[in-house]
N, C-alpha and C positions, 0 to 999 in steps of 0.2 A: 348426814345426807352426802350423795357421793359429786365431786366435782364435774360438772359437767366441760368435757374439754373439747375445744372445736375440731372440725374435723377435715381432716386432707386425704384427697385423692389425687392420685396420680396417673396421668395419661398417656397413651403411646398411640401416636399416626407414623408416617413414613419415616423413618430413622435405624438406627444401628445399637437404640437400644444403652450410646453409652453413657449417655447422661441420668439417667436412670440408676445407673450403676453406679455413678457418682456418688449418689444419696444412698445406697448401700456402701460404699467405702468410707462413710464419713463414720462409720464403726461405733468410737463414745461417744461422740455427738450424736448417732442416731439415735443410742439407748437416750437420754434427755430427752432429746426431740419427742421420742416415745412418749415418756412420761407427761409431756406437755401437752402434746396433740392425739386426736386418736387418728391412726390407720387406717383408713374407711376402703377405701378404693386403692390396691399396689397390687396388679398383676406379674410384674415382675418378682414382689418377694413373697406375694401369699398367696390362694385361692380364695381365701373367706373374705366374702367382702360386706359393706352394709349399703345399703343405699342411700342416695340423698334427699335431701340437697347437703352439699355443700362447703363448708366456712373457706378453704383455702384449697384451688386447682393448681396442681404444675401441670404441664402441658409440654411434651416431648413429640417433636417429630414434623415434620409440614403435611399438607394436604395435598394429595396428588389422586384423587378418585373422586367418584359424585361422592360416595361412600360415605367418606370422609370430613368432604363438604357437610356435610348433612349432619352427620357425627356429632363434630364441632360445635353447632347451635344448641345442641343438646347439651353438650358440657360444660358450655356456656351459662344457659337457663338455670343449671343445678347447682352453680358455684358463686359464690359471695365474691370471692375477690378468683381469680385467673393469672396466674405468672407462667409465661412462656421460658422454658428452659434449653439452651442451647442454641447451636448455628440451622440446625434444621429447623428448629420452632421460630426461631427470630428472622431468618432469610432464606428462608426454604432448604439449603443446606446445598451437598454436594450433588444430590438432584435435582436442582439446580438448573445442572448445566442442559437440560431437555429445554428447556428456555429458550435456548438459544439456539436452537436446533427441529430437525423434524421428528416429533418422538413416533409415530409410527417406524419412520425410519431404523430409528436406533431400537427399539423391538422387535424387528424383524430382524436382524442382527444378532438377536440374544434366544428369540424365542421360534422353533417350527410355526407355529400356527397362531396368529392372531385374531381369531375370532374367539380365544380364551381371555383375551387380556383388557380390561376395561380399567381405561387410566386417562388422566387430563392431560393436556398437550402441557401444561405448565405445572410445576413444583412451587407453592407459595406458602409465605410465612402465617402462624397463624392468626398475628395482627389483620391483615389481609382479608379475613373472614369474619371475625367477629373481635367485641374491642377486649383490649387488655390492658390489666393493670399494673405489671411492670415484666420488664422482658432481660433475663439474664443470656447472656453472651456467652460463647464458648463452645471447641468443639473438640473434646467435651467439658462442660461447665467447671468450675475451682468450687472443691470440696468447701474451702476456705466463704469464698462468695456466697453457695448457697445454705451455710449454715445462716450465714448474716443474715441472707433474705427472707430463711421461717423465723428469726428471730426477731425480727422485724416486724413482722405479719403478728405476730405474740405479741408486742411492745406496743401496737398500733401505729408505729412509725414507716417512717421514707427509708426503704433500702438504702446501705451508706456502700456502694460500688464505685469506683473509680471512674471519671470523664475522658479521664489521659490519657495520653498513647503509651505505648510500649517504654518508649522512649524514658519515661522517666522513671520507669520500674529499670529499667537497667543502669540511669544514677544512682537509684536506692541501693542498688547490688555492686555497683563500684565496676560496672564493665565496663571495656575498653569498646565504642562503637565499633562494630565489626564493618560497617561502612566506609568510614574514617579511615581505622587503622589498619584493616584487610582489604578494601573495596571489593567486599561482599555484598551483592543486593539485599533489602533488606526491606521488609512493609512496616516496620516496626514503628515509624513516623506516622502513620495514617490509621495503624491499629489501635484499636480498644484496649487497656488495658486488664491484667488479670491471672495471667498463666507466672506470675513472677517475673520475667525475660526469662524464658525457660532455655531455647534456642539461643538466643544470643550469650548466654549464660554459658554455652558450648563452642561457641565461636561460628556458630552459624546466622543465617539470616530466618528475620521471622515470616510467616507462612500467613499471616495475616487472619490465625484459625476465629481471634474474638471480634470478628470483623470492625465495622470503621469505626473512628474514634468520635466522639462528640463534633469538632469539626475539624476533616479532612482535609487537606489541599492534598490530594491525589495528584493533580497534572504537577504539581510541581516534583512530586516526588517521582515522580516517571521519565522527568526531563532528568534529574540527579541519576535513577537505573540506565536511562541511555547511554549517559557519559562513564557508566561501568559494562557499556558492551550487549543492555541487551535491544534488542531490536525491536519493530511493531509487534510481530507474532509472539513473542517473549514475554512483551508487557504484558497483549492481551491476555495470557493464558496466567500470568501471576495473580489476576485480580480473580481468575478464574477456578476457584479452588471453593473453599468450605464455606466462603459467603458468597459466591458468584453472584446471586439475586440480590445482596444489600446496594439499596441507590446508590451511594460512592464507588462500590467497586465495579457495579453494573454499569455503571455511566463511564468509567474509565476505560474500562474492558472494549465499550463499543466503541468508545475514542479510536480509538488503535483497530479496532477492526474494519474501516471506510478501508 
């Protein structure tokens, strides 16, 4: 009698597609993973799909249409467990920044004729719509991280992903704080851990792509980038990148914008 093996699909709303492609780069771990789960639902690597319900959803992308909205409940209803992948799916992502702004505005900008384009004034996570059961960071996600997390979903266990900041992936790695010994800005202190200290690793400052860490002190780390030169408009626009919409960096962001 043949094994029956649960089953994953995988979603795309508002996004660039790369986290997706992550789970295609994980190459020998996919072939496994294969063998483990079935393939039900990847428009990204197949056409042939099956339908549901269910055992395990990733979920790539935020919601930014009624569309969408509406989607989601759906994806939801057909999935046993739900993991949100990535900076878009977890804080709406680099669109984001319509958030903060007038998005008819910024449409009219990009496109002749708006009475083509039917879109929400706001870009949100997809926590935000319906609930989930664990949310990977990243933009885009650690091949590394999300093997863990279907291995996890297989074992019946707690994803084992890092709470840390940046910060102590670059002790791991033996880097010289670029802060420190460059006074190069840096989010590396208030970010999530995960990309390895990829950037810092190069001597650069990090970008803050796996947004905030378990617990942030942002104002304090903003008083530290002041005294490296950068100004109100500086800060705001630091926080204002791939997690724009996550509360700590949102909340920082509008610090600095009175």
């Amino acid at each position: 009698m043949a094994r029956i093996r649960p089953r994953l699909a995988v979603w795309k709303f508002a996004s660039c597609d790369g986290c997706q492609l992550s789970l295609l780069d994980c190459e020998d771990e996919l072939l496994e993973i294969a063998g483990e789960i079935e393939i039900a639902h990847f428009l990204e690597a197949t056409r042939a799909t099956v339908e549901g319900p269910y055992d395990l959803s990733l979920v790539e992308g935020s919601v930014t249409t009624a569309h969408d909205a509406a989607r989601i409940q759906e994806v939801r209803k057909q999935s046993r467990f739900l993991i949100t992948i990535g900076a878009c799916a977890t804080a709406g992502g680099i669109q984001a920044l319509r958030n903060f702004a007038d998005v008819r505005e910024y449409a009219a900008i990009v496109y002749a004729r708006l009475d083509y384009i039917q879109t929400l004034a706001t870009s949100t996570a997809i926590a935000d719509h319906v609930k989930v059961d664990f949310e990977l960071r990243g933009c885009p996600i650690s091949t590394r991280q999300l093997v863990e997390t279907i291995s996890a979903f297989l074992a019946g266990r707690k994803p084992q992903t890092p709470p840390h900041s940046v910060c102590v992936e670059c002790k791991i790695a033996g880097n010289l704080c670029v802060m420190v010994g460059h006074g190069t800005p840096c989010l590396g202190p208030v970010t999530h851990a995960g990309c390895g200290a990829l950037c810092p690793s190069y001597n650069r400052g990090c970008y803050g792509c796996y947004g905030p860490m378990e617990t942030p002190n942002a104002p304090s780390l903003s008083a530290w980038l002041g005294k490296l030169g950068m100004d109100e408009d500086a800060l705001k626009r630091v926080y204002r990148t791939f997690n724009a919409n996550a509360d700590a960096f949102r909340e920082e962001s509008e610090r600095h914008d009175r």
